[in-house]
MMTF fields as JSON, N, C-alpha, C and O atoms, coordinates in Angstrom:
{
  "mmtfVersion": "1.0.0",
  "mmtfProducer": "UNKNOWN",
  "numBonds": 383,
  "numAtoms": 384,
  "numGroups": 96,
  "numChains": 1,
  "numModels": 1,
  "chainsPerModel": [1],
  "groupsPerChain": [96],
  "chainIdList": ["A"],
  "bondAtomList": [4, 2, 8, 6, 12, 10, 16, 14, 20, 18, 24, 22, 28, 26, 32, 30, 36, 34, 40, 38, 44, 42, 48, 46, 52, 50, 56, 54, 60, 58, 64, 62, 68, 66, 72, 70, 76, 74, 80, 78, 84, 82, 88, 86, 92, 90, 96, 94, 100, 98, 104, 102, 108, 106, 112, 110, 116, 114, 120, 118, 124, 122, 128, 126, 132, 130, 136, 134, 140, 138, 144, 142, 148, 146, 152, 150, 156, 154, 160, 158, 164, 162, 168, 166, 172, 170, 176, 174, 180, 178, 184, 182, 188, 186, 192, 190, 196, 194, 200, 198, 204, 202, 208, 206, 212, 210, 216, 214, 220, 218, 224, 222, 228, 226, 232, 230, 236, 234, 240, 238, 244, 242, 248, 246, 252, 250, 256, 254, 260, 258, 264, 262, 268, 266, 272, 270, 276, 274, 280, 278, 284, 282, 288, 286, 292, 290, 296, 294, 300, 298, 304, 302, 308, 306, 312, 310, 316, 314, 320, 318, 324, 322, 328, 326, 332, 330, 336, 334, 340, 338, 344, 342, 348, 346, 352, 350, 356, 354, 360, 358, 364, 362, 368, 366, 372, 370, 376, 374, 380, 378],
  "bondOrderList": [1, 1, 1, 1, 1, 1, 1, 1, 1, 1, 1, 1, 1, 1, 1, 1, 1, 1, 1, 1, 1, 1, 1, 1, 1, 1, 1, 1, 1, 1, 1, 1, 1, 1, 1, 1, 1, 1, 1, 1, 1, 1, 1, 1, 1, 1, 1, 1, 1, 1, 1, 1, 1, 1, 1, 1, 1, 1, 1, 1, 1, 1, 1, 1, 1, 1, 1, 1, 1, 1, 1, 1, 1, 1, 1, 1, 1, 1, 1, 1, 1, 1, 1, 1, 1, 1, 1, 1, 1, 1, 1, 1, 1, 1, 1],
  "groupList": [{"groupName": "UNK", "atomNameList": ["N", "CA", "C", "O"], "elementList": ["N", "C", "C", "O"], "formalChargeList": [0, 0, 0, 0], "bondAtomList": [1, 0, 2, 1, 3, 2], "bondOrderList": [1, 1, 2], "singleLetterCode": "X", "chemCompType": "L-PEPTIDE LINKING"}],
  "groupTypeList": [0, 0, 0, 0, 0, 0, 0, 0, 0, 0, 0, 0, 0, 0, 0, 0, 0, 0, 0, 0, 0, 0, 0, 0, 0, 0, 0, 0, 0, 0, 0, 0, 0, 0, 0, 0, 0, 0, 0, 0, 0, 0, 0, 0, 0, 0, 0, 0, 0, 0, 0, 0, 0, 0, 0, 0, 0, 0, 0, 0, 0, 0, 0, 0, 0, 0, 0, 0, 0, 0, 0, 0, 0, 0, 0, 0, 0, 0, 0, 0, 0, 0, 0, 0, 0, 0, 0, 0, 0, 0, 0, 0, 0, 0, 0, 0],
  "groupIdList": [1, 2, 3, 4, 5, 6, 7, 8, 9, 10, 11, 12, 13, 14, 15, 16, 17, 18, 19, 20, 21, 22, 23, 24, 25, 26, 27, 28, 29, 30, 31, 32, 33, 34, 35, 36, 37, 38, 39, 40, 41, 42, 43, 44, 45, 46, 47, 48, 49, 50, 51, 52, 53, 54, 55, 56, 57, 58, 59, 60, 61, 62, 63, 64, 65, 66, 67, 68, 69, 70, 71, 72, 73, 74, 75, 76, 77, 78, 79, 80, 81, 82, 83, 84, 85, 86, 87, 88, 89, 90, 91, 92, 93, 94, 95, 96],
  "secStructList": [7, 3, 3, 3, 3, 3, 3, 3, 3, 3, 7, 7, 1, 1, 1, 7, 1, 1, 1, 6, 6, 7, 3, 3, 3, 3, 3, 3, 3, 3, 7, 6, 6, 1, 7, 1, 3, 3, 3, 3, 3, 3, 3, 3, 3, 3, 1, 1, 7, 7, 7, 6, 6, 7, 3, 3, 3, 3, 3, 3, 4, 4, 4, 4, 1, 7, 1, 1, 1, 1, 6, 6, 7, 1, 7, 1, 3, 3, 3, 3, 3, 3, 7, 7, 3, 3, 3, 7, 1, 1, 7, 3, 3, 3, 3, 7],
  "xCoordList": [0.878, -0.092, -1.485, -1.78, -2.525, -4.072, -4.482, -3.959, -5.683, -7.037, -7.778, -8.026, -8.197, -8.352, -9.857, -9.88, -10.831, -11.574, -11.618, -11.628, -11.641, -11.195, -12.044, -12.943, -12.65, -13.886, -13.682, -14.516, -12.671, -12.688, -11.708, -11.084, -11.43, -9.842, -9.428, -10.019, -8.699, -8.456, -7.327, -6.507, -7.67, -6.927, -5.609, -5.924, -4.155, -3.731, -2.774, -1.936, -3.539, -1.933, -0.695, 0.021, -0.311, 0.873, 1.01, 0.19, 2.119, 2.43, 4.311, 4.841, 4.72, 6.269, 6.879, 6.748, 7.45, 7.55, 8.358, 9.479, 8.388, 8.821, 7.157, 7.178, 6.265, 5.031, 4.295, 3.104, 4.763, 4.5, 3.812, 4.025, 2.59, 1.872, 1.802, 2.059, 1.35, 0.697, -0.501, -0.86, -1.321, -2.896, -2.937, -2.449, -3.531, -3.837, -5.137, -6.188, -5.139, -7.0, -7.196, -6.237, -8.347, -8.532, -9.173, -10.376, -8.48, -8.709, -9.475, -9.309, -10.233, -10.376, -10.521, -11.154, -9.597, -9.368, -10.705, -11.593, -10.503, -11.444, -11.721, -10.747, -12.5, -11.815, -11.676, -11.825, -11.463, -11.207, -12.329, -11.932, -13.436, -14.576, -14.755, -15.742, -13.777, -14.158, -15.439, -15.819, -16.157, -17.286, -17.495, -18.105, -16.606, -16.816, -15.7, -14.728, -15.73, -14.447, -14.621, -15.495, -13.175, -12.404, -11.665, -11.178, -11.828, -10.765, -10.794, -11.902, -9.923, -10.321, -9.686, -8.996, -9.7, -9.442, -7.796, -7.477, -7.287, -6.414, -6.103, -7.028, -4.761, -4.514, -2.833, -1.876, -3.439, -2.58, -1.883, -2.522, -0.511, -0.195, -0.807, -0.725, -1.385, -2.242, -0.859, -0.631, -0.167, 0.34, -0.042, 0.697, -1.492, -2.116, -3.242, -4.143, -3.612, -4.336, -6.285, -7.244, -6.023, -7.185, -8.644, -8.586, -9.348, -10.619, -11.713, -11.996, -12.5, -13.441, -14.46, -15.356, -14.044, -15.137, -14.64, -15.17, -12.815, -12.033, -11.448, -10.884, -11.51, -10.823, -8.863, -8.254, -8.497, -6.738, -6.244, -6.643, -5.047, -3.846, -2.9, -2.292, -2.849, -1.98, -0.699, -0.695, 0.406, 1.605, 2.25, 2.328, 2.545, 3.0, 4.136, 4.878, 4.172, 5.967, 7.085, 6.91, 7.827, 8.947, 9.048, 9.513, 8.444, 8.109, 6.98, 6.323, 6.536, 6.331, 6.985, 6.267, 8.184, 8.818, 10.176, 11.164, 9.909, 10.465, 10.142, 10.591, 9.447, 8.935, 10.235, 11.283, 9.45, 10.425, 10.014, 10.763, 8.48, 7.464, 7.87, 8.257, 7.884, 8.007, 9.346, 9.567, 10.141, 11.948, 12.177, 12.277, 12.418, 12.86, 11.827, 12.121, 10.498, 9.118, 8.822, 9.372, 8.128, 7.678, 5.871, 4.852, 5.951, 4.549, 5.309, 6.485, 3.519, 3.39, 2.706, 2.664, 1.734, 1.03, 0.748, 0.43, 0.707, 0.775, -0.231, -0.247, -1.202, -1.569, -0.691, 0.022, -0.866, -0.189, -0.484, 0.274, -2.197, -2.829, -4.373, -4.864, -5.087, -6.638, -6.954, -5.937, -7.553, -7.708, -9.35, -10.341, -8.926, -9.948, -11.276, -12.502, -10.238, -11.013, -9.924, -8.757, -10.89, -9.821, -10.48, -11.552, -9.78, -9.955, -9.895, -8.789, -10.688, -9.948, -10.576, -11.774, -9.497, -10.337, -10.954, -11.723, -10.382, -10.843, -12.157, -13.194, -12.109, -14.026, -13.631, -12.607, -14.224, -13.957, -15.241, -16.434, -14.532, -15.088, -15.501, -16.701, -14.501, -14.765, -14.618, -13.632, -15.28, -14.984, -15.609, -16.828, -14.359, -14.609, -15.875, -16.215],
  "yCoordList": [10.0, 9.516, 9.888, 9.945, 10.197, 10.213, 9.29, 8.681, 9.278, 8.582, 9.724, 10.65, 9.729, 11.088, 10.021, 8.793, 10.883, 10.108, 11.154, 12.367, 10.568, 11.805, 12.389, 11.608, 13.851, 14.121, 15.237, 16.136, 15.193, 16.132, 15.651, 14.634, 16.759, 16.48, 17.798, 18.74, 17.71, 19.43, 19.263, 18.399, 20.22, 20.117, 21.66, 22.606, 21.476, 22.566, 22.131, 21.264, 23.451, 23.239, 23.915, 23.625, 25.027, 25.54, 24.919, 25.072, 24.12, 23.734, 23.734, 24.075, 23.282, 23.346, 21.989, 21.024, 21.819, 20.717, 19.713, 19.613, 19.237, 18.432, 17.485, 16.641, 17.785, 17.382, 17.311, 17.061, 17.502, 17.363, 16.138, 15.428, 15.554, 14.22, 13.448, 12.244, 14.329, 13.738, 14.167, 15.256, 12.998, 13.303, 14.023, 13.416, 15.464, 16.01, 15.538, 15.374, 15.355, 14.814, 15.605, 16.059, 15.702, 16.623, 16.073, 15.84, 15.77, 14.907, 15.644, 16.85, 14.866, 15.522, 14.31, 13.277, 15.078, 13.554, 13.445, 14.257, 11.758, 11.509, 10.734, 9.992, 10.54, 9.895, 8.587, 8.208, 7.422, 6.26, 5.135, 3.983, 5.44, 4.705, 5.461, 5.202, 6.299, 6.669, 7.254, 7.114, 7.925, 8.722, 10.274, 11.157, 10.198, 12.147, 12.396, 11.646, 13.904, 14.593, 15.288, 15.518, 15.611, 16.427, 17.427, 17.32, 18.419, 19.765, 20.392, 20.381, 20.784, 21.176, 20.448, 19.514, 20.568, 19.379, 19.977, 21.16, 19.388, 19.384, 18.954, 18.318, 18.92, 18.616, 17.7, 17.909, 16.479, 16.148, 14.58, 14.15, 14.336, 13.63, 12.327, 11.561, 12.106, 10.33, 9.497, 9.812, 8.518, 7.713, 6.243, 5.275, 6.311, 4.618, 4.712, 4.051, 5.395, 6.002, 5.73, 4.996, 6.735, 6.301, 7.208, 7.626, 7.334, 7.881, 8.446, 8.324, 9.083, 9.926, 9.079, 8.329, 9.43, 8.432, 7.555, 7.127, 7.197, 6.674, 6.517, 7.538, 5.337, 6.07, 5.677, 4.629, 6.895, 6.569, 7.121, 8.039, 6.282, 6.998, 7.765, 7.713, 8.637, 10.215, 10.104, 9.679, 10.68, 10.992, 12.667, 13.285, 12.992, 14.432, 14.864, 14.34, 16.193, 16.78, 16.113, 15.463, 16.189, 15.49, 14.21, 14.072, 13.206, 11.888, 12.046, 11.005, 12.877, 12.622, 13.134, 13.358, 13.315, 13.691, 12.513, 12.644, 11.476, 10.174, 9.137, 8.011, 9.355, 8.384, 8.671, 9.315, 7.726, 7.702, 9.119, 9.862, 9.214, 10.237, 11.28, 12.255, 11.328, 13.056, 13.537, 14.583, 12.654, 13.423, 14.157, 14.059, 15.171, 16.565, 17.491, 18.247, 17.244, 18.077, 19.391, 19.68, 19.764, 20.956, 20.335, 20.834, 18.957, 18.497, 18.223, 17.914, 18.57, 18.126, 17.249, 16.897, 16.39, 15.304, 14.488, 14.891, 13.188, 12.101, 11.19, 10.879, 10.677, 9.328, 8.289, 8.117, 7.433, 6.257, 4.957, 4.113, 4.773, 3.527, 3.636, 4.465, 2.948, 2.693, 2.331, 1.691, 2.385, 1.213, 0.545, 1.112, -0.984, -1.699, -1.816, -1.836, -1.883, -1.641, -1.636, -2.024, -0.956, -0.363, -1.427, -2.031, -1.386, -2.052, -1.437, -0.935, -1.303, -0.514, -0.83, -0.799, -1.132, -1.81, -3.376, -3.819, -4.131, -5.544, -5.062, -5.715, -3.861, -3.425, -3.66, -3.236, -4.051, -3.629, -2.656, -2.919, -1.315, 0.354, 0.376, 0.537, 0.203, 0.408, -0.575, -1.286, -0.876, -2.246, -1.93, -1.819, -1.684, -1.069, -1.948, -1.37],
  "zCoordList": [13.521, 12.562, 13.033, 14.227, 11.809, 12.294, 11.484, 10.551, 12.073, 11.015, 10.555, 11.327, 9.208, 8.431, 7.734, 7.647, 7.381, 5.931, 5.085, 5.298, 4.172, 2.579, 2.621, 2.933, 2.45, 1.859, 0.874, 0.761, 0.219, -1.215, -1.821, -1.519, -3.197, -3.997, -4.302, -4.829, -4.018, -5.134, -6.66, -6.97, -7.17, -8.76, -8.307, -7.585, -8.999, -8.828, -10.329, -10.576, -11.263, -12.342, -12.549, -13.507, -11.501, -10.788, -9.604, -8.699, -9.499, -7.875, -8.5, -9.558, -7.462, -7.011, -7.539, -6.786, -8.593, -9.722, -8.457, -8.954, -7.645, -6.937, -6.332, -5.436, -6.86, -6.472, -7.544, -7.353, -8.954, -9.777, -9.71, -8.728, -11.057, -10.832, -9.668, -9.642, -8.401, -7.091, -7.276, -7.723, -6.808, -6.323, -5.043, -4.09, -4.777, -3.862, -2.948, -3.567, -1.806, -1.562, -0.154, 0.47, 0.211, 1.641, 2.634, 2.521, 3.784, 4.204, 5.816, 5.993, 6.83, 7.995, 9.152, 9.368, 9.678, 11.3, 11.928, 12.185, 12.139, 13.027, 14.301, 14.422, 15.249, 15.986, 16.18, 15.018, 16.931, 16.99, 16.234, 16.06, 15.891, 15.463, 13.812, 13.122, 13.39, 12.381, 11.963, 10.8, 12.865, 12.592, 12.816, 12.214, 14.112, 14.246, 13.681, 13.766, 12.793, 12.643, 13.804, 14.64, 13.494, 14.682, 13.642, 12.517, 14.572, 14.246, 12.563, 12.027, 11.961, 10.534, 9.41, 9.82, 8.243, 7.042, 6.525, 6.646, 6.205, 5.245, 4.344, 3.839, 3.484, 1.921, 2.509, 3.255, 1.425, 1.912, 0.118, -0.842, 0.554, -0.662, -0.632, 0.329, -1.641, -1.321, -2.369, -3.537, -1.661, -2.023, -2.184, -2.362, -2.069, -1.956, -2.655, -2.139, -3.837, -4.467, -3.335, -3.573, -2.202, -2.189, -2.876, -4.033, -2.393, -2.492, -2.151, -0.959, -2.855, -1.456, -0.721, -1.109, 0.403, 1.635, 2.572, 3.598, 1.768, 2.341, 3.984, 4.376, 5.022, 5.746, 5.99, 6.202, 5.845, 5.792, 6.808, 7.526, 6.814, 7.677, 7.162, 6.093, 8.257, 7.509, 8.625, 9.78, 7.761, 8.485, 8.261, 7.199, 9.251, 9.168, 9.743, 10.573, 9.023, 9.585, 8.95, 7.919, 9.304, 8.968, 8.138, 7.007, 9.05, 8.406, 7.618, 7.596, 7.013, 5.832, 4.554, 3.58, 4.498, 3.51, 3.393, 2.67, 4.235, 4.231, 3.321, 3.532, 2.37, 1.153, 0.036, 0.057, -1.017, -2.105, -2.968, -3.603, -2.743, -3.518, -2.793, -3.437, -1.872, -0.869, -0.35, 0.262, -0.678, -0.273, -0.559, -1.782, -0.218, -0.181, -1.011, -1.937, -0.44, -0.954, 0.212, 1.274, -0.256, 0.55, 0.914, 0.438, 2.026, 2.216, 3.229, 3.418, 4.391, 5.848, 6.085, 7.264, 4.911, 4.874, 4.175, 3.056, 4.365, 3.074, 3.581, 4.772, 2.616, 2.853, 2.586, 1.597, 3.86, 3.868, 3.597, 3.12, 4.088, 3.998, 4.036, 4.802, 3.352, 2.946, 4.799, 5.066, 5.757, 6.983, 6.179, 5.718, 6.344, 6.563, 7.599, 7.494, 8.685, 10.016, 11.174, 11.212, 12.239, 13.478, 14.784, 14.817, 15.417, 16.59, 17.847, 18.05, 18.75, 19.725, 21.293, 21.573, 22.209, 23.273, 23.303, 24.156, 22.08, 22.006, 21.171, 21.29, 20.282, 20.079, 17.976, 17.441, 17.591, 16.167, 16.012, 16.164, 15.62, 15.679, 14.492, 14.271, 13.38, 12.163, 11.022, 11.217, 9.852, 8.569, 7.662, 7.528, 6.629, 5.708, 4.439, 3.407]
}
């Protein structure tokens, strides 16, 4: 799992009808306080309808094609959850 915050969406009206009516969103990891990204963005399935600015948790590989929405899809990433706020070290980092 990462911590991702949304910062785009993309539109696609050819995709692979097993992904049919999913929201696509693009997401980019960050680190424990939710402020720096890290590394580069990806696309990924939002199952918790979130939004841009959002910060969520992402699951990849394998387990993410473990949903009811993504079984037997051709996706390496799903949103899983909106985070409220993170904790880390006894520290609250982030609140939404």
């Amino acid at each position: 799992m990462k911590i991702a915050r949304i910062v785009g969406s993309t539109i696609s009206t050819i995709k692979n009808r097993r992904i049919m009516n999913t929201k696509l969103l693009i997401c980019r990891e960050t680190d424990a306080f939710g402020k720096k990204e890290l590394g580069t963005s990806y696309v990924a399935i939002d199952l918790v309808d979130a939004g841009i600015g959002d910060l969520v948790l992402t699951c990849h590989g394998s387990a993410a094609r473990q949903t009811p929405v993504t079984k037997e899809t051709p996706t390496d990433a799903v949103i899983m959850a909106v985070l409220d706020h993170l904790e880390v070290d006894g520290e609250i980092t982030f609140r939404n």
